[in-house]
Structure formats: structure tokens, C-alpha cells
C-alpha positions in Angstrom: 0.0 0.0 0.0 1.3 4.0 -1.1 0.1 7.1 -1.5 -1.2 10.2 0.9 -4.0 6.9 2.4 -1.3 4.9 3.7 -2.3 2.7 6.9 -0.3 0.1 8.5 -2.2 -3.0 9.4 -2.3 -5.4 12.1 -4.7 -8.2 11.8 -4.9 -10.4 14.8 -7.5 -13.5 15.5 -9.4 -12.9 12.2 -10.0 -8.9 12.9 -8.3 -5.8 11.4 -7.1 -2.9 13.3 -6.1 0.4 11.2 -4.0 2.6 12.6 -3.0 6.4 11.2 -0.3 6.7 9.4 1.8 9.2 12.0 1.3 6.4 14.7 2.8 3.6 12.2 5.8 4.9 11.9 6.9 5.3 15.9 5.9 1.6 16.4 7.6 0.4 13.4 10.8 2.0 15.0 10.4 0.4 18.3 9.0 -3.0 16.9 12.8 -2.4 15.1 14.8 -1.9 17.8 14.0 -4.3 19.5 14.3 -7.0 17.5 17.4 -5.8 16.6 18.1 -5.7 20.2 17.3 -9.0 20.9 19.6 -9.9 18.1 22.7 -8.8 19.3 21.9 -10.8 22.7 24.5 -11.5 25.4 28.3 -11.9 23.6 29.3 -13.6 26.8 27.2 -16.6 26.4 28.1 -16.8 22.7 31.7 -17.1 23.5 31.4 -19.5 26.9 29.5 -21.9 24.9 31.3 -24.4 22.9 29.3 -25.9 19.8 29.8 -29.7 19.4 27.2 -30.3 16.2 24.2 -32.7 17.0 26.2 -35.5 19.4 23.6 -36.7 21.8 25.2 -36.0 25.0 24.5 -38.2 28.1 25.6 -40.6 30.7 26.3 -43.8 29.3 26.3 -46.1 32.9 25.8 -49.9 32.3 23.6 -51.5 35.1 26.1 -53.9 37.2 26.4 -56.9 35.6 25.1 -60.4 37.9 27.8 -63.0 37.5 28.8 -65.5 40.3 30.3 -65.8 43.4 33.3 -63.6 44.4 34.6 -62.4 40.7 38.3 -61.9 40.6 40.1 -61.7 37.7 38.8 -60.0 34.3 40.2 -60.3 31.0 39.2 -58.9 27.6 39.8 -61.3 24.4 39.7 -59.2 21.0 39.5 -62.2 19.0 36.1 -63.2 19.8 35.4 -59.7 22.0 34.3 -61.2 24.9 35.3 -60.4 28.7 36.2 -63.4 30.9 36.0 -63.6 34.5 37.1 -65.6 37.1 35.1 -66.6 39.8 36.4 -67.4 43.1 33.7 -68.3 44.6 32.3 -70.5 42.1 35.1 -72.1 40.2 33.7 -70.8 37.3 34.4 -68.6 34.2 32.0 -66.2 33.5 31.6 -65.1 29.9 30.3 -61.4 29.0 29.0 -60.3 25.8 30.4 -57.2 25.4 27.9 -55.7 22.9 24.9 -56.5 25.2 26.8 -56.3 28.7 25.3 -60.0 29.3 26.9 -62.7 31.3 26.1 -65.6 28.3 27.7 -68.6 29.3 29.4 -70.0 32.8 32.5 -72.2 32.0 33.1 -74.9 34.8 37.1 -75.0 35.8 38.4 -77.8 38.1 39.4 -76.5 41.7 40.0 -78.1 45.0 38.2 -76.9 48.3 39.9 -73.7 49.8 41.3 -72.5 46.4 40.0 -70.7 43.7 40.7 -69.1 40.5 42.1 -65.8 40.6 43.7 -63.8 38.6 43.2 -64.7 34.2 45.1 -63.3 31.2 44.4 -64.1 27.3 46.7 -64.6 24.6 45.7 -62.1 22.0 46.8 -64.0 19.1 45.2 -67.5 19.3 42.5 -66.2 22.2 43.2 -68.9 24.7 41.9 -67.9 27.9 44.6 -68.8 30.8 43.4 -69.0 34.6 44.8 -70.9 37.2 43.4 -72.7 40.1 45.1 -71.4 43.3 46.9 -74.3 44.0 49.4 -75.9 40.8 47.5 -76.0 37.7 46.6 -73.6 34.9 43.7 -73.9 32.6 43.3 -73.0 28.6 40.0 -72.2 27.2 39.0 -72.8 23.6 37.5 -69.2 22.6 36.0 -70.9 19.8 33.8 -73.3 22.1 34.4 -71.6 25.7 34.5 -74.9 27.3 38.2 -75.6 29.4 40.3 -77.4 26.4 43.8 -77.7 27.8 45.1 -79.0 31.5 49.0 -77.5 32.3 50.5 -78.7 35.6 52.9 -77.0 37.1 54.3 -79.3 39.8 57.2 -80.5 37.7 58.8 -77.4 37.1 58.6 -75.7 40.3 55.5 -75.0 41.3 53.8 -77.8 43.5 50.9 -78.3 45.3 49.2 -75.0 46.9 52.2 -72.5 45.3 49.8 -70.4 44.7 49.4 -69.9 40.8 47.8 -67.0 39.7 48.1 -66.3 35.5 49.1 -62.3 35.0 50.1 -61.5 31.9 51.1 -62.5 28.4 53.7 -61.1 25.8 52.6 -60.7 22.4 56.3 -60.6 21.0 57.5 -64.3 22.3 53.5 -65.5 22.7 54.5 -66.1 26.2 52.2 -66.3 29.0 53.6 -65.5 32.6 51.9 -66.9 36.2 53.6 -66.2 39.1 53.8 -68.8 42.2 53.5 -67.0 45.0 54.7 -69.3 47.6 57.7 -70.5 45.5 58.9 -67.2 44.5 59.1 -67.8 40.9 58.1 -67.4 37.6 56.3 -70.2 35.2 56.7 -69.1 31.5 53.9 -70.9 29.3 53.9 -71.0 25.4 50.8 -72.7 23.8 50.0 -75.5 26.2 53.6 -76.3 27.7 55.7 -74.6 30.3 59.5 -73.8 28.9 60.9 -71.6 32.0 60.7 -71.2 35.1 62.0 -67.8 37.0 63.1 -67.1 40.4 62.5 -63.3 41.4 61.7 -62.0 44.7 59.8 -62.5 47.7 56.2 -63.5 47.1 55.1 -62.2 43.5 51.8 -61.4 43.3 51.4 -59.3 39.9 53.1 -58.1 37.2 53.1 -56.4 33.2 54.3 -56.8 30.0 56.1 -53.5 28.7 56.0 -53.3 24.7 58.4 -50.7 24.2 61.3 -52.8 26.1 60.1 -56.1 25.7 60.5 -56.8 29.3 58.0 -57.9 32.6 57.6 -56.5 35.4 57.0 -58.8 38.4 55.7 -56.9 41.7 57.5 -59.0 44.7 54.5 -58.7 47.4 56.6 -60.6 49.8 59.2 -58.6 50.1 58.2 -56.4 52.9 61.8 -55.2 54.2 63.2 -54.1 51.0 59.9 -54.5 48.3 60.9 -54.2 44.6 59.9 -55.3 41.3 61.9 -58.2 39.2 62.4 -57.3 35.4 62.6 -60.0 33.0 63.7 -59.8 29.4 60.9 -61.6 27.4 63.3 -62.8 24.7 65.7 -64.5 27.3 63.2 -65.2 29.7 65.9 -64.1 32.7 65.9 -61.4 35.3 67.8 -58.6 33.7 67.0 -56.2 36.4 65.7 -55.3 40.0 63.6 -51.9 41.1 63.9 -50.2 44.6 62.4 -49.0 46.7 59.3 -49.9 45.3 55.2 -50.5 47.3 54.6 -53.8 45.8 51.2 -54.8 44.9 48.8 -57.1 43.2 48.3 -54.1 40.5 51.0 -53.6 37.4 49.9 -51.8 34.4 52.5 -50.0 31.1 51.7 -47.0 30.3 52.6 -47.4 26.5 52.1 -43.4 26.2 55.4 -42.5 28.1 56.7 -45.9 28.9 56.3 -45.8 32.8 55.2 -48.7 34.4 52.2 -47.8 37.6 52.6 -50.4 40.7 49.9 -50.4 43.5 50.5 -51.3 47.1 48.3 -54.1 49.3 48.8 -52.6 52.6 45.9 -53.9 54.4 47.0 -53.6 58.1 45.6 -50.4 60.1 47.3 -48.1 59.9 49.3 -48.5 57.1 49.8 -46.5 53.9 49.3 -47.1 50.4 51.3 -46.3 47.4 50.9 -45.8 43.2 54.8 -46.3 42.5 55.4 -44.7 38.8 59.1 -46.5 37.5 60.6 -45.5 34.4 60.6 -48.8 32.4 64.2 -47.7 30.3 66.4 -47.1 33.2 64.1 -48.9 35.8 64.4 -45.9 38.5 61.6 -44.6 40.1 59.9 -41.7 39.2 57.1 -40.9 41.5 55.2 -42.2 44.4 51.1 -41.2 44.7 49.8 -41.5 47.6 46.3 -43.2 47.8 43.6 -44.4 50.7 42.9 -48.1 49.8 44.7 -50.8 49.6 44.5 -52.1 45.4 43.7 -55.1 43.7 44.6 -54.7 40.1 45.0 -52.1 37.4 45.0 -51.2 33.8 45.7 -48.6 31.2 43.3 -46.8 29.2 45.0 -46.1 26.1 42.1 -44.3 24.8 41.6 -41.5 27.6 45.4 -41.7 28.7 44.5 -42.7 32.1 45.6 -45.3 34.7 42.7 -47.3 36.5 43.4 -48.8 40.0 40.6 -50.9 41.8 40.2 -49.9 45.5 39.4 -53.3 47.3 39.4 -52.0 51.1 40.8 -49.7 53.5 43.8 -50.5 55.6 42.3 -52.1 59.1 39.0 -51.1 57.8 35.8 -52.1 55.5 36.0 -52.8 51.8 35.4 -50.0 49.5 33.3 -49.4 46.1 35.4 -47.6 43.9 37.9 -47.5 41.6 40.8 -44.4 41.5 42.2 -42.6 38.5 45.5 -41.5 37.3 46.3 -38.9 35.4 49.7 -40.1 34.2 50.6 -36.5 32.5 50.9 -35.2 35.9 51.4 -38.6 38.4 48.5 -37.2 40.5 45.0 -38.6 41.4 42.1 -37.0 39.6 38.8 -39.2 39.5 37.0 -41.4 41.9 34.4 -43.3 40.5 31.6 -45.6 42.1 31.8 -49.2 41.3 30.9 -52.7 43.9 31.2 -53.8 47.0 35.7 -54.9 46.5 36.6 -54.0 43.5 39.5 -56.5 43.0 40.1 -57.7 39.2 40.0 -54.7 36.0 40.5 -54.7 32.0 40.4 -52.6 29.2 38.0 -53.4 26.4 39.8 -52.3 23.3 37.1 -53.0 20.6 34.6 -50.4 22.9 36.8 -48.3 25.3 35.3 -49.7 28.3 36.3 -50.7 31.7 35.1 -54.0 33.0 35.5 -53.9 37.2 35.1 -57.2 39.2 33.4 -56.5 42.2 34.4 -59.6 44.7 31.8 -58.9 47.7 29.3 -58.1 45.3 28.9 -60.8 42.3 28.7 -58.4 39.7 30.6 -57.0 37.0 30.3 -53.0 36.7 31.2 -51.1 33.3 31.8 -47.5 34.7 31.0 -44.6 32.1 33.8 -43.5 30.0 36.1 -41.2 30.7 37.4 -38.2 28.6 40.2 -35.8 28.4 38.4 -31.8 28.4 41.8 -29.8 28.3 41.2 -26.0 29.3 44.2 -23.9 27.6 45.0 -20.4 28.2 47.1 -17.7 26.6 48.1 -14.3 27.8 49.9 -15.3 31.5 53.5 -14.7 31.6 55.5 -18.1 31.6 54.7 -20.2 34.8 52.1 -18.3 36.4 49.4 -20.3 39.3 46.4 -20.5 37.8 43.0 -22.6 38.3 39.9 -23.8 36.5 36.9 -25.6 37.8 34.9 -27.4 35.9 31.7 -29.4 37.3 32.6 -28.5 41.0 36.1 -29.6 40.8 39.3 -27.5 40.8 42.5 -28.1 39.5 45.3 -25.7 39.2 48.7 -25.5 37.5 51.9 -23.7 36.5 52.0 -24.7 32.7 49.7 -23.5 29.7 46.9 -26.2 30.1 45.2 -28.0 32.9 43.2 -31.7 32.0 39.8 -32.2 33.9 38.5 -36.2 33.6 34.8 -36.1 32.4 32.1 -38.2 31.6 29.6 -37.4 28.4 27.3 -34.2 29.6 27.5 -30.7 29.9 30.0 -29.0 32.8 29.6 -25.2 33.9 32.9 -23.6 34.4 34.8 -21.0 35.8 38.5 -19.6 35.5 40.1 -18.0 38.4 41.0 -14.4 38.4 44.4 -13.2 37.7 45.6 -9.6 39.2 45.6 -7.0 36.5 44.0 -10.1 33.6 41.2 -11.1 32.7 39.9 -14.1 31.3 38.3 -14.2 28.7 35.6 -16.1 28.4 35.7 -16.2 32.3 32.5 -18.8 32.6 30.1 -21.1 31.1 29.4 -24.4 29.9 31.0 -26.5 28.2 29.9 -30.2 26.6 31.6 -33.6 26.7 30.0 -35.7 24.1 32.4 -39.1 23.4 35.8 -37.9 23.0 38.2 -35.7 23.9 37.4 -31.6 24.1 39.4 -28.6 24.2 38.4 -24.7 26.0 40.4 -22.4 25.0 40.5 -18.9 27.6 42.3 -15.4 26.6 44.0 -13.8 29.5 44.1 -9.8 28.9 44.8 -6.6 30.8 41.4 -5.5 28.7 38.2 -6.0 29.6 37.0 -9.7 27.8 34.7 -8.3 25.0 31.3 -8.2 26.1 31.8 -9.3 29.6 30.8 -6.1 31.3 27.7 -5.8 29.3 24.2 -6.4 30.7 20.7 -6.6 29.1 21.0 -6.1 25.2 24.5 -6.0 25.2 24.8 -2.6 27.0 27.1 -1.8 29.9 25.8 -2.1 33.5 22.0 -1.6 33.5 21.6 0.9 30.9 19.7 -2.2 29.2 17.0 -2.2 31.6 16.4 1.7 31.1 16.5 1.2 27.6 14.1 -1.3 28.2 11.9 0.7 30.6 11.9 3.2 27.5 10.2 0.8 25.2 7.6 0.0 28.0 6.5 4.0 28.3 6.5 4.3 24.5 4.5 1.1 23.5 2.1 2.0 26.5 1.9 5.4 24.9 1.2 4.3 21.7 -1.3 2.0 22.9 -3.2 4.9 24.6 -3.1 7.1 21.5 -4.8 4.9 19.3 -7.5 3.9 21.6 -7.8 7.0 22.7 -8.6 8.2 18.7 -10.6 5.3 17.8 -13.0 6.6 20.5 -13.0 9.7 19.3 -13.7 8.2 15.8 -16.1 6.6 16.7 -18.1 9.2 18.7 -18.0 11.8 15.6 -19.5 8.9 12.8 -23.2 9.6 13.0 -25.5 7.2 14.7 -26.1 3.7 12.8 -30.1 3.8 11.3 -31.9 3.6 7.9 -31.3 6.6 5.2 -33.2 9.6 5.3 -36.5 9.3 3.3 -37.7 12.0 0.8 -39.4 13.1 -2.3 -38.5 13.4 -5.9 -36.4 16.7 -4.9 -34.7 15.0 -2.4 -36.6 16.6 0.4 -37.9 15.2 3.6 -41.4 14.3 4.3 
């Protein structure tokens, strides 16, 4: 519509309301500023919030799975992708389908009365399942049929009756699998279905770990309480090449195949006593760091996926067992995630095909797959070179002298903060960011300046000039309101009275 009759028109609920042109044009402006207001929104909240596409972000927890009696040992096979564990308890194998988190098949394994199978490793080539009984024997299970295929005593080559033989670990470059006797204090090497060495090494071993880059084991002597170390073996020789000291020996040996350290967890289950994470470098075979930690362990594994160590807390020294599991972060040797899990978690493994964590919770006859963890990595730029600073992210607060600081999260969205700096701001300086399956990265600006927009209130303006601006648009849309039904009245008061036509005659005058 043009031209010296212009009205703007607003038709609402099927009617029409005309309102004079010189009252169309101050509500057009105000209808305009506003949305154009409400356009520029809040830059702050544009730059806390990180965009991560259309992942479906939530909290992935697997109910517990119901095995049988006390569960010990765990082990992941990727040639059929099933997780195997021992039962104690039972003298069973449990079999878990790893797609539907289902315990599909029990696998009797011979044991005498007091004993049990513990510990149980896989060869990753052929998928035989290892697992001893406690007392001198070691089983092989077919992964093709699951059934206990192959008997290997261990009495005639140093092992006898009640030594104690718990399987541990195997060593894809010689196809080796390694059990230590724990009463005998030594080694029995296994290839295929026959034993070819057997090891002396310390004082009661009770754990150990293959590590790829050296080629070598690592056996954690348990027994040796006045001096406790860890026995190295060279897998092509099968002999001790080496000895580590001091060292908190433990059922728990995991490699770290990231930076080559080798993570060793203490069993100090007296009151009173302490408990270590001993961190070795596995080229020179010193140590490299001791974390302390409140539970006494019973196994642990790397996550090659997150970068993280797992250790399963099975009980407090002196005290009740625990329903956890601790992780490591091993960029900075420190502790930096608890996680719920079972009554004693005692056996763990890493599920390559899925990047989960199966946990064997002994007092509780399940099997729990804990959500997965990720890496969000908050970097900053702007503070001079070795500055304290902090972030928190989901409640937790981590501080640290270099460029970056790692949080551990599950899948879901955090709120965060950065701590203040004299003199810097950060920019942006809070928000939210979203985990959602993998690895993230928050990036903050430290700056003498004021972070762009972070002083601004309601529409983007500073303070709360907004909400004046805003009170304006109130007064003149009330206003504006007021004149047009305040003109329609009048209108409609000046329009003569509705009725029939005047009647008249031929000249058009009344009768």
C-alpha cells in the first residue's frame, strides 16, 4: 500500500485494526529496535558456549552386571570380543557379551576346596583364555567353544601343590604367558600348552606387566616387605635382567605405553598402614614418582584411549572394603577421579574394541562397566610463563603452572569458571562447556582488557543501561497503545448514529 492513504495494518485473531499513518511509523521503530536488540543478545554466552554439532550428550552407565560368586580376575579377548572372568567363589568362568553387557555362558574350571581361580590373562593372538586354580595347575580355554580345552600342571617345574598360581600377563612378541607362584617365588613361563621356564625373582610375586616398548615384565614381589621391589625379565631370554627399589609392591602392574612408565599399587591392608601408586621409568628402571592413595589395590590397567591409569580400590587398611575405583592422570602422576563401582573392586580390564572398563566387584557378584572417561583440556594464553592459575569445571578444581590443565569427564554438559588473575582477565571467564564421546578442548584469553562483552548487561549494554533502555520501550508502546484507543474513541463518537437513510421526495426533500 502508497500514496497520501497509507495505513499500517495489524490483523490479529481474524479482525483488522487500522491505525493512522503518524502512529505507524513510531511503532515500526520500536518493533525495530527491538528485534534488533534481541539480536545482538548477550556476547558472553556466545563465546562460553562451545558448539559440538548434534552428538547426543548423556551418561552412558551400564547397570552392574550379575555374575557369580566372588569375581576376581577380568580379562578382555579381541579375538572373539568377549570379557572373561574368574570366579572365586564359584570355580567358574563367566563369559560377558560385550555388545549387550550380558553374562552368556558359565565355564566350569576344576578347583580343589579352599582354592579358587584368581587372577586370568588371554593370549591375543590365538584367544586362549589362561586361569589358574590357586593351588598348581593352569587352565586353557578354547574361545571358539568356551569350554576348558587344555590341562598345564605346574608341579614338575617348580610349582607344587598350593604354590599359589595365579596367570598375570602374556607377551605378544615371544607369545608367552607368565603366572607367578607366589609361595615359591618364581616365575612359570607358558607357550601354547607347555611350560618352557621357570624364573626365580623375589619375595612372594603377586602381579606383574608386559612392557611393549622394552620387551621386558615387570613382576611386583609382594613378599618382600623389608626391602619390596619389582623383578624385570627380558621376554626374549626369559631371565631377570634387572631389579627396582624402593618400590610399594602390589597385586596391581599396568604399562603406560604413552610414556613408557610402568604404575605399581600397594596391598597394605594392616591399620594403619599406607598405600602407594609407585610410577618406575621402564628404560632405566628408577623410580619416578610415588602417589599416595587411601585403599589398599587389587589390580589395574591402562586406558590407552583417555590416557588414564585405572586402580581398583578393594578396602581400606584395618577397615571395610570400599566401592570404587581411582584414576590416574599419568601427565601429571597425581590422582584425579574417583568413580563408584561394587562392594571390592579387586580384578579390572580394558576393552579395546569399545573403550570400556570391566570392574570385578568380589563382595558383590557383579561385573560394573563404569561410564567413559574423557580428556576436556582447558588452555590459556596471555599469562607470563609459569604463572598459578586454576579452572573448575563441574565443582572440581584443579590448578597448575603450565599452559593447560586436564579435567577427567564423563559425556554431559560441565559449567565452568577460570580463576582471576591480578591485573588479567579471562576471557571467556564462565560457562558451559559439553563432553560428548571424546576428547574436548576450551580455549581462555588472558588480557589486561576488559574480555569483549563481559561487562555488558541486558542487550548487550554496559551495567543496567539495558533495563532503562528497556523501561523506555515499555513507556512508548504504553503510549502508543493509549493514542490509538484513545482516537478510535474519538472516531467513533464523531460517525453519525447507525439507522436507515433519510427518506424524501422526488427533490430530495424530507417528508
Amino acid at each position: 500500500m502508497s500514496g497520501p492513504g497509507f495505513l499500517l495494518r495489524f490483523r490479529s485473531w481474524g479482525t483488522s485494526r487500522v491505525i493512522p499513518r503518524r502512529l505507524s511509523l513510531p511503532l515500526v521503530l520500536v518493533v525495530v529496535v527491538i528485534l534488533a536488540a534481541a539480536s545482538v543478545g548477550t556476547p558472553d554466552r556466545r563465546e562460553s558456549i562451545l558448539s559440538l554439532g548434534n552428538a547426543t550428550v548423556s551418561d552412558f552407565a551400564v547397570a552392574p552386571i550379575q555374575v557369580e560368586l566372588g569375581p576376581w580376575g577380568v580379562a578382555f579377548d579381541p579375538v572373539n570380543n568377549l570379557v572373561y572372568v574368574s570366579n572365586f567363589g564359584s570355580g567358574t568362568v563367566s563369559v560377558i557379551n560385550t555388545t549387550t553387557d550380558q553374562d552368556v555362558k558359565s565355564i566350569p574350571v576344576p578347583v580343589l576346596n579352599g582354592y579358587g581361580n584368581g587372577p586370568i590373562a588371554v593370549n591375543t593372538a590365538t584367544g586362549v583364555v589362561y586361569v589358574g586354580d590357586g593351588v598348581g595347575t593352569v587352565y586353557g580355554i578354547d574361545p571358539s567353544t568356551n569350554v576348558v580345552a587344555w590341562t598345564i600342571p605346574l608341579a614338575p617345574y617348580g610349582c607344587p601343590y598350593g604354590c599359589g598360581a595365579d596367570v598375570q600377563t602374556y607377551d605378544p612378541a615371544n607369545g608367552d604367558i607368565y603366572v607367578t607362584n607366589i609361595v615359591t617365588n618364581n616365575v612359570t613361563v607358558i607357550h601354547g600348552t607347555a611350560v618352557v621356564a621357570t624364573i626365580p625373582v623375589g619375595a612372594g610375586p603377586n602381579g606383574a606387566a608386559y612392557d611393549s616398548a622394552n620387551g621386558e615384565i615387570f613382576v611386583s614381589n609382594e613378599g618382600s616387605s623389608i626391602l619390596s621391589n619389582l623383578t624385570v625379565i627380558d621376554g626374549a631370554l626369559n631371565r631377570v635382567v634387572g631389579q627396582v627399589y624402593p618400590v610399594s609392591t602390589g597385586p596391581g602392574v599396568a604399562y603406560d605405553d604413552s610414556n613408557g612408565n610402568v604404575y605399581v599399587c600397594s596391598n597394605n591392608v594392616m591399620a594403619n598402614s599406607s598405600n602407594f601408586v609407585t610410577v618406575v621409568n621402564g628404560t632405566n628402571n628408577r623410580v619416578v614418582a610415588s602417589i599416595p592413595i587411601s585403599s589398599s589395590c587389587g589390580a589395574a590397567v591402562y586406558d590407552p584411549n583417555n590416557g588414564y591409569v585405572y586402580i581398583t580400590d578393594r578396602n581400606r587398611p584395618g577397615g571395610r572394603d570400599q566401592s570404587n575405583i581411582t584414576i590416574i592422570d599419568p601427565t601429571t602422576n597425581s590422582i584425579v577421579l574417583s568413580q563408584p563401582v561394587q562392594l571390592a573392586p579387586i580384578g579390572i580390564a580394558y576393552d579395546s574394541a569399545n573403550h570400556d572398563v570391566y570392574v570385578a566387584n568380589g563382595d558383590s557378584g557383579t561385573v560394573s562397566v563404569p561410564p567413559q572417561v574423557y580428556r576436556l583440556t582447558v588452555r590459556e594464553t596471555g599469562l607470563p610463563n609459569g604463572t598459578n592459575w586454576s579452572a573448575t569445571v563441574g565443582g572440581a578444581t584443579f590448578t597448575s603452572t603450565t599452559p593447560s590443565i586436564t579435567f577427567p569427564e564423563t559425556n554431559g554438559t560441565f559449567n565452568f569458571t577460570i580463576g582471576h588473575q591480578t591485573n588479567r582477565s579471562a576471557c571467556p571467564s564462565s560457562g558451559t562447556v559439553t563432553v560428548a564421546g571424546g576428547p574436548r578442548e576450551l580455549n581462555v584469553t588472558f588480557s589486561t582488557s576488559a574480555c569483549a562483552g563481559s561487562n555488558k548487561g541486558l542487550f548487550g549494554l554496559p551495567g543496567a543501561t539495558g533495563y532503562y533502555v528497556l523501561g523506555g520501550f515499555v513507556v512508548v508502546i504504553v503510549a502508543a497503545v493509549a493514542v490509538v484507543i484513545v482516537l478510535t474513541r474519538r472516531k467513533r463518537r464523531a460517525s453519525p448514529p447507525a439507522g436507515p437513510p433519510p427518506t424524501g421526495g422526488p427533490s430530495g426533500q424530507v417528508r
